[in-house]
C-alpha positions as CSV (number, residue, x, y, z in Angstrom):
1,X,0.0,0.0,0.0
2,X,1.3,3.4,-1.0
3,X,2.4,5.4,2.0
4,X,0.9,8.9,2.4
5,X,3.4,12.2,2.0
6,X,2.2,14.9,3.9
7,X,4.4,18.2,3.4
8,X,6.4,19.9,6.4
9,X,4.9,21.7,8.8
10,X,7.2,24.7,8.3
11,X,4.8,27.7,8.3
12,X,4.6,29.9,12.1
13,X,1.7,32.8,11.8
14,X,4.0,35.4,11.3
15,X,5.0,33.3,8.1
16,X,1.3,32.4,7.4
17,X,0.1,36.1,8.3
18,X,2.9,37.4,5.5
19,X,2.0,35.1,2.7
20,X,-2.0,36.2,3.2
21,X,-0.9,39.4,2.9
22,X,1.2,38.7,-0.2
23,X,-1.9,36.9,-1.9
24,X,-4.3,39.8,-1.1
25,X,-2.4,42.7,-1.9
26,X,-1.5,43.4,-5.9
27,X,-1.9,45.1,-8.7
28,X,-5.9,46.7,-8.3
29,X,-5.3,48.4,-5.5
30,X,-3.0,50.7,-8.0
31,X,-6.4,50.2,-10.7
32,X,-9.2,49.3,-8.7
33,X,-9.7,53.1,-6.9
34,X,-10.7,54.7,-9.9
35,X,-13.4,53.1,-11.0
36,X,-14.8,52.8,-7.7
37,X,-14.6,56.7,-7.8
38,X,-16.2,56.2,-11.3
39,X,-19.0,54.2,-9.3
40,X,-19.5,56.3,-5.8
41,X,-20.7,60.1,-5.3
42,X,-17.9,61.4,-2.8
43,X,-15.4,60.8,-0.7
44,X,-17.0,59.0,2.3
45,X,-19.0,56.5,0.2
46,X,-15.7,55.9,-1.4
47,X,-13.9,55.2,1.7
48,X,-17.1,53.3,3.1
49,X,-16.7,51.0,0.0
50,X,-13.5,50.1,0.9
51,X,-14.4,49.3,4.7
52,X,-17.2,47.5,3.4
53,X,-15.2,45.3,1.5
54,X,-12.5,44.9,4.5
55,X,-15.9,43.3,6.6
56,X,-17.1,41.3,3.8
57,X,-13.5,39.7,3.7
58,X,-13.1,39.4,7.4
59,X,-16.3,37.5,7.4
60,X,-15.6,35.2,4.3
61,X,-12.1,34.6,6.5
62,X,-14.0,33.4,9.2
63,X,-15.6,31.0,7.4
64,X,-12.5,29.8,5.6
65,X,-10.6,29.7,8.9
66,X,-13.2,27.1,10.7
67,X,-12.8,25.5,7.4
68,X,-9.3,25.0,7.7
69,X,-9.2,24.3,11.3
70,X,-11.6,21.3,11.1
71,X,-9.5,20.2,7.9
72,X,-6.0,21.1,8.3
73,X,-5.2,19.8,5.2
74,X,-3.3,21.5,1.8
75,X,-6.2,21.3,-0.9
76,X,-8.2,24.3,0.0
77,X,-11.6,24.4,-1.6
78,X,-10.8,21.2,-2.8
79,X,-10.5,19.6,0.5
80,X,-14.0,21.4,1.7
81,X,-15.4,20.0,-1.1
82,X,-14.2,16.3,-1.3
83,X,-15.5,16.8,2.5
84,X,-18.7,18.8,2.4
85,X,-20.0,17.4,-1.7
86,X,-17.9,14.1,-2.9
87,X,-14.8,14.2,-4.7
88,X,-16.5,14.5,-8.0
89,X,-17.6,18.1,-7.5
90,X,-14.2,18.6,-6.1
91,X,-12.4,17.2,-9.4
92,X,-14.6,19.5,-11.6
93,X,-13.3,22.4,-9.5
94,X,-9.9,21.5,-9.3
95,X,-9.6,21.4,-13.3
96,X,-12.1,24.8,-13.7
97,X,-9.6,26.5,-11.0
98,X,-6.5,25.1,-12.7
99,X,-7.9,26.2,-16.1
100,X,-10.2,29.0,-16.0
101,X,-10.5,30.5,-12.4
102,X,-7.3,31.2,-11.3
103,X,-5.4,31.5,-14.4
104,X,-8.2,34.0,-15.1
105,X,-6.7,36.3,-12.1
106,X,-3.3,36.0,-12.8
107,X,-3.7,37.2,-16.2
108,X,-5.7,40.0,-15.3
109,X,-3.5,41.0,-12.7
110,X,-0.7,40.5,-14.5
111,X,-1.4,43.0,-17.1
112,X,-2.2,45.8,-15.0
113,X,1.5,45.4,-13.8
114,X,2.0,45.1,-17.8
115,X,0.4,48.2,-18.1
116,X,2.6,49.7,-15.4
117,X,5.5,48.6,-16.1
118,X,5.5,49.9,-20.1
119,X,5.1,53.2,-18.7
120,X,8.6,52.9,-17.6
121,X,10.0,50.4,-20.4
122,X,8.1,50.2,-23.4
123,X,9.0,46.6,-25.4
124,X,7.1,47.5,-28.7
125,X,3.8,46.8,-29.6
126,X,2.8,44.0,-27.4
127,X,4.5,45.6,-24.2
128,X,2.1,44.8,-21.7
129,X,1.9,41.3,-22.4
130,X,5.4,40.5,-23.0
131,X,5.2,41.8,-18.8
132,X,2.9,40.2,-18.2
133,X,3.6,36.8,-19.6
134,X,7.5,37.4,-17.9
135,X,5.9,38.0,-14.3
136,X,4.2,35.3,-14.7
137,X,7.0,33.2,-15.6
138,X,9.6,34.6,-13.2
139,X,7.2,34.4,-10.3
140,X,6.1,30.7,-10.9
141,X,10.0,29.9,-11.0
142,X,10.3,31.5,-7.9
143,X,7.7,29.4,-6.1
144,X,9.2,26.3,-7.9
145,X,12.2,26.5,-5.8
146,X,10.8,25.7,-2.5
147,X,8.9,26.7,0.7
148,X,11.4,27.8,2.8
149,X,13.4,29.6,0.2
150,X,9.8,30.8,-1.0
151,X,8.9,32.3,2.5
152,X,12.0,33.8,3.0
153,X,11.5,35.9,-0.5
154,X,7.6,36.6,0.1
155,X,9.0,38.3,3.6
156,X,11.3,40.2,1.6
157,X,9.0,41.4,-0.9
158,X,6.0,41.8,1.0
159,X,8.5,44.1,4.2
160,X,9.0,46.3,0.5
161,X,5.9,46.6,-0.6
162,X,4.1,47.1,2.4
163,X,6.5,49.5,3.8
164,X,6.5,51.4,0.5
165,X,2.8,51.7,0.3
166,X,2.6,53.1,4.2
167,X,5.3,56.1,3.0
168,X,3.6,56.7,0.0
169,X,0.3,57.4,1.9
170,X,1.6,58.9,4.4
171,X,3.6,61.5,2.5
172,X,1.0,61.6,0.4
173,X,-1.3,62.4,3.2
174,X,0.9,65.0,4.5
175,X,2.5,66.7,2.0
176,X,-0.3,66.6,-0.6
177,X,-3.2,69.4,-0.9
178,X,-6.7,67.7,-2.6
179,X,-7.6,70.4,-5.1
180,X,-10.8,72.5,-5.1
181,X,-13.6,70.2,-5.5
182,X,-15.0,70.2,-9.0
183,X,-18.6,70.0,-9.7
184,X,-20.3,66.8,-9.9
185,X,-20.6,64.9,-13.1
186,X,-23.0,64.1,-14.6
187,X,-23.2,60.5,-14.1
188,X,-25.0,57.7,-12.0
189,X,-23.5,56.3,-8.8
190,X,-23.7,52.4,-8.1
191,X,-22.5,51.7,-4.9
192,X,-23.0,47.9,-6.1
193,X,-20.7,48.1,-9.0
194,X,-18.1,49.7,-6.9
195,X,-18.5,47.0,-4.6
196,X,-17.4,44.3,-7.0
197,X,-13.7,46.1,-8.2
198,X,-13.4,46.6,-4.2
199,X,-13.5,42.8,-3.4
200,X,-11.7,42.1,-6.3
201,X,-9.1,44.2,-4.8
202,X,-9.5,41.9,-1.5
203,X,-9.5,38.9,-3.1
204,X,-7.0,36.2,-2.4
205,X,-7.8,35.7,1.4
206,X,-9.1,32.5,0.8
207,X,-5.8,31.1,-1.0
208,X,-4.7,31.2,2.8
209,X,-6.4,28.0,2.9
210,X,-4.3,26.5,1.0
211,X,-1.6,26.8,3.3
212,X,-3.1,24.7,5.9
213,X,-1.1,21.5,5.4
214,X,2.5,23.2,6.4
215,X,0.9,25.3,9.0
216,X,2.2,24.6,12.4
217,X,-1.0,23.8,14.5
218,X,-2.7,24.3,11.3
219,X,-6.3,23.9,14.1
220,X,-5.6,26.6,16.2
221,X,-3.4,29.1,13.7
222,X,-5.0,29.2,10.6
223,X,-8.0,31.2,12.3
224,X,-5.0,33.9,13.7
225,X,-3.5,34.0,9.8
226,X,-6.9,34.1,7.8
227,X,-8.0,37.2,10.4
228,X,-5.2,39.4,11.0
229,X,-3.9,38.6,7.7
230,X,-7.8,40.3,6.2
231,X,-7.1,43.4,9.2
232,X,-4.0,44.0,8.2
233,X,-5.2,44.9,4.4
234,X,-8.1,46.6,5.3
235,X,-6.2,49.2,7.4
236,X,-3.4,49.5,4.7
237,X,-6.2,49.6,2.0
238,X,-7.8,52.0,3.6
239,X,-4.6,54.4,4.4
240,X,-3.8,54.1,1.0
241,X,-6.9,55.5,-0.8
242,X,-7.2,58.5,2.0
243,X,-3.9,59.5,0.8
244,X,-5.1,59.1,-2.9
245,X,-8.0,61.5,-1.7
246,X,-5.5,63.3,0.4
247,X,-3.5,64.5,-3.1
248,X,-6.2,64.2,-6.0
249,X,-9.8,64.4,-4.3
250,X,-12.7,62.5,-5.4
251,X,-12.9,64.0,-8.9
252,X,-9.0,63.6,-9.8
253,X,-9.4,59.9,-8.3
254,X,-12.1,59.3,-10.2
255,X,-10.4,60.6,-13.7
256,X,-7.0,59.1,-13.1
257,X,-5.9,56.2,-15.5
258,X,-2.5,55.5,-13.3
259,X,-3.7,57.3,-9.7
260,X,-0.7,56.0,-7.8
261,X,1.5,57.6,-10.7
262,X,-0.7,60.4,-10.7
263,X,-0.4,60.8,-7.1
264,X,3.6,60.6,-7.2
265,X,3.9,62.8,-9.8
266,X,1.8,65.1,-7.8
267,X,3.8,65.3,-4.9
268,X,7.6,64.4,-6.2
269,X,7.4,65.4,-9.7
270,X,7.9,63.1,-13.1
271,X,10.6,61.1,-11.1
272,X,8.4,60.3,-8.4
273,X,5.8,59.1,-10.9
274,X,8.1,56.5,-12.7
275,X,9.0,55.2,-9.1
């Protein structure tokens, strides 16, 4: 009889809390804010948006973290499934994540970084996508190596991003002046439709779930990673767009195709925006 691997437990809540963090945070929080500026009337319901989203995720993470405490198991979704439905449904999810779901929303956030990234290095015609495609590939490599080696990067790069993304919005909070409001535009407000680009800014909270099997004492951490993890992006998130607010107001939020660019460029000049 075939014995059953299981794969190290090698993952503390600091480590877990990190890598939630890491799949949450990406590319629409530099997209996302405009069109939910696009989709509310004002400032506050534009900030409320963005708590809204930070609750809806909490309470999704909830779920997810009883989930993974009663099956501390790597699988994810799958697992809960296998559990909760037979492993049949589970298959058919497993292939429709592998082929359509999540490759879905790696592409898409892929090219906003494409988009991005062409600003700064244009590679012809197809720039965005020759990014894109090479994040992808680069990245995957990355995660091929290991988990240890993988952790030690994703601490690495999340410390960066995170700590960039608090100076930005607080300098940008500080130093910046929100122009003179300008008339409202003619156009409808849906709170709803900004709802969706704001959890799709959340999402990756449940991919914590996936970490469960090389979770130390996967039953009592994975509820400590899955929350703090969602906190922890709900504040930033929220910092974040007051200091887009802080520089550009509503209006300039709400017109901006690049509004972290915008925003440096703004407060530190044409330098500032390419950084």
């Amino acid at each position: 009889m075939a014995r059953e691997t299981r794969p190290l437990e090698l993952l503390s809540v600091g480590d877990g809390i990190f890598l939630t963090v890491g799949m949450i945070i990406g590319a629409l929080i530099f997209k996302a804010p405009s069109t939910v500026a696009g989709a509310t009337s004002g400032p506050l319901p534009f900030l409320l948006a963005w708590l809204l989203g930070g609750v809806i995720s909490l309470c999704g993470a909830l779920v997810y973290a009883e989930l993974s405490s009663r099956h501390p198991h790597t699988g994810g979704e799958y697992v809960f499934l296998a559990e909760g439905m037979g492993r049949g449904v589970a298959f058919l999810f497993a292939w429709s994540r592998m082929t359509v779901i999540q490759t879905g929303a790696i592409a898409a956030v892929a090219f906003v970084f494409g988009d991005y990234a062409s600003e700064i290095w244009r590679l012809g015609e197809h720039s965005s996508a020759i990014w894109a495609a090479g994040a992808v590939a680069v990245l995957t490599l990355l995660n091929l190596i290991g988990t240890l080696q993988t952790k030690a990067l994703q601490k690495v790069m999340e410390s960066v991003l995170i700590t960039g993304l608090v100076v930005f919005a607080l300098a940008a909070i500080v130093i910046g002046g929100a122009p003179a409001a300008k008339p409202a535009a003619n156009t409808s407000s849906s709170f709803g439709f900004a709802m969706i680009f704001v959890l799709l800014a959340y999402g990756g909270w449940n991919e914590a779930a996936y970490l469960a099997g090389e979770v130390r004492d996967a039953r009592r951490n994975m509820t400590r990673i899955l929350v703090w993890g969602v906190i922890a992006v709900s504040a930033l998130y929220l910092v974040v767009n007051l200091g887009y607010l802080a520089v550009l107001g509503h209006a300039g939020v709400r017109d901006s195709k690049a509004v972290a660019a915008d925003v440096m460029r703004a407060i530190a000049g044409g330098k500032g925006a390419v950084l």
